[in-house]
Wavefront OBJ file of the C-alpha trace (Angstrom):
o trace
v -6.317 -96.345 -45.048
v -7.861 -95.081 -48.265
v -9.884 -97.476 -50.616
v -7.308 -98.909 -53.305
v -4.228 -97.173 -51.737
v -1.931 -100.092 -50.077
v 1.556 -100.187 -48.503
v 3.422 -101.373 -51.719
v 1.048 -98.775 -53.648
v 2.960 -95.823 -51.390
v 6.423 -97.273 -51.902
v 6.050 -96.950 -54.932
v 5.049 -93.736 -55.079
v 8.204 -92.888 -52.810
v 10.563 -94.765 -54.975
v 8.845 -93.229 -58.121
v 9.813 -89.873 -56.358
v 13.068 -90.843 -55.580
v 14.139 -92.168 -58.557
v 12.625 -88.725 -60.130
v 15.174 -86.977 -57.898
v 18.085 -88.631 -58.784
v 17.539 -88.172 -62.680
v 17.271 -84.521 -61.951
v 20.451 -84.430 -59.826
v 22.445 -86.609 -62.634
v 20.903 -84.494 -65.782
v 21.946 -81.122 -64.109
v 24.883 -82.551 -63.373
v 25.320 -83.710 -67.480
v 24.105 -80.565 -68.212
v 26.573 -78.511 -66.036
v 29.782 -81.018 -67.576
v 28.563 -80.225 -71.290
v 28.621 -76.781 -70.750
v 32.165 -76.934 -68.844
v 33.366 -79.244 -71.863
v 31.955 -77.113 -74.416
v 33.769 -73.723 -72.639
v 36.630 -76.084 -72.869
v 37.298 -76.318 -69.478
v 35.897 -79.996 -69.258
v 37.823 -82.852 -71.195
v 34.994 -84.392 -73.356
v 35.148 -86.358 -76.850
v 34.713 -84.359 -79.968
v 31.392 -86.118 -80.624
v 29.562 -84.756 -77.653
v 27.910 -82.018 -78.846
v 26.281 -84.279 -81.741
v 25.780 -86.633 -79.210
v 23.963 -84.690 -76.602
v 21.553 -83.876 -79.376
v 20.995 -87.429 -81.188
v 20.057 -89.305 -78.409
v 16.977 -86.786 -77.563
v 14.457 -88.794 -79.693
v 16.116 -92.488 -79.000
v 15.109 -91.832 -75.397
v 11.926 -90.123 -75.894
v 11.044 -92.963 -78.677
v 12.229 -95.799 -75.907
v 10.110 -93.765 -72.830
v 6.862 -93.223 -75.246
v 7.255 -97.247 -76.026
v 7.508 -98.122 -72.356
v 4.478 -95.525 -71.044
v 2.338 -97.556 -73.974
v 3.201 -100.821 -72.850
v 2.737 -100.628 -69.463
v -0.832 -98.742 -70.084
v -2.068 -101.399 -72.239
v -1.080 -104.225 -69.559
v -3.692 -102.069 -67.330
v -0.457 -100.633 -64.826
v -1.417 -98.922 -61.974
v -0.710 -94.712 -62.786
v 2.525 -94.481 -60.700
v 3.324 -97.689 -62.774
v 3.328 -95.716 -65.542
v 5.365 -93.357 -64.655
v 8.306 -95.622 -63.664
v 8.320 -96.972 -66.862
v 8.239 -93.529 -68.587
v 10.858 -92.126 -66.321
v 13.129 -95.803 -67.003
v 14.711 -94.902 -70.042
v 15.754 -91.163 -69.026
v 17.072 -92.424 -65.722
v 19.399 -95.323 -67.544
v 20.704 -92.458 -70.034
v 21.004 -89.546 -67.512
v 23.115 -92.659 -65.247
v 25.002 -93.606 -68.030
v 25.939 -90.002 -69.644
v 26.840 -88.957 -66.057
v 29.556 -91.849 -65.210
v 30.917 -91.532 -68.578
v 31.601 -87.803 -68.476
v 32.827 -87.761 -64.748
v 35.458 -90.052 -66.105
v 36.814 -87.374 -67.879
l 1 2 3 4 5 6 7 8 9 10 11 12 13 14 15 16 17 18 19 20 21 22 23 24 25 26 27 28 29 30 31 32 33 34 35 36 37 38 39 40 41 42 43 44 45 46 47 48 49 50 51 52 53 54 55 56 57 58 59 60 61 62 63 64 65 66 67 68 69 70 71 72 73 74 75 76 77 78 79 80 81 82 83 84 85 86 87 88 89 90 91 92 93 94 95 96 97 98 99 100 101 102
């Protein structure tokens, strides 16, 4: 085994991974129900255009805030990254469900 690499270091480097995949499944599939919603073929709310586009910074502001929090409590890199990838992964979940409800 490598020097400073451990079991629970590798898991979560494979959940890290995972949970990268899923936010890229659920924001292509946000992406693909905007577009369908916007061609009109999609029921969404009126608001959803100026939605998609206001909560940008919120999430970006909530990932930066998470990234410098776990980097000052001396997290290990792929540590980090969960934290950063946190926020997007509860918005892409939540923006997902609530447009497949239709």
């Amino acid at each position: 085994m490598l020097p400073g690499f451990s079991p629970a270091a590798a898991f979560r480097m494979w959940r890290l991974g995972a949970e990268t995949g899923a936010l890229v499944f659920e924001a292509q599939s946000v992406v693909a129900m905007r577009m369908l919603g916007l061609a009109g073929l999609w029921r969404m709310h009126p608001s959803e255009p100026m939605r998609m586009v206001a909560e940008k910074p919120a999430a970006f502001l909530s990932s930066a805030g998470a990234v410098a929090n776990a980097t000052l409590a001396g997290k290990a890199p792929e540590q980090v990254a969960a934290a950063a990838l946190k926020p997007y992964r509860r918005k892409t979940r939540s923006n997902s469900r609530r447009l497949a409800r239709r």
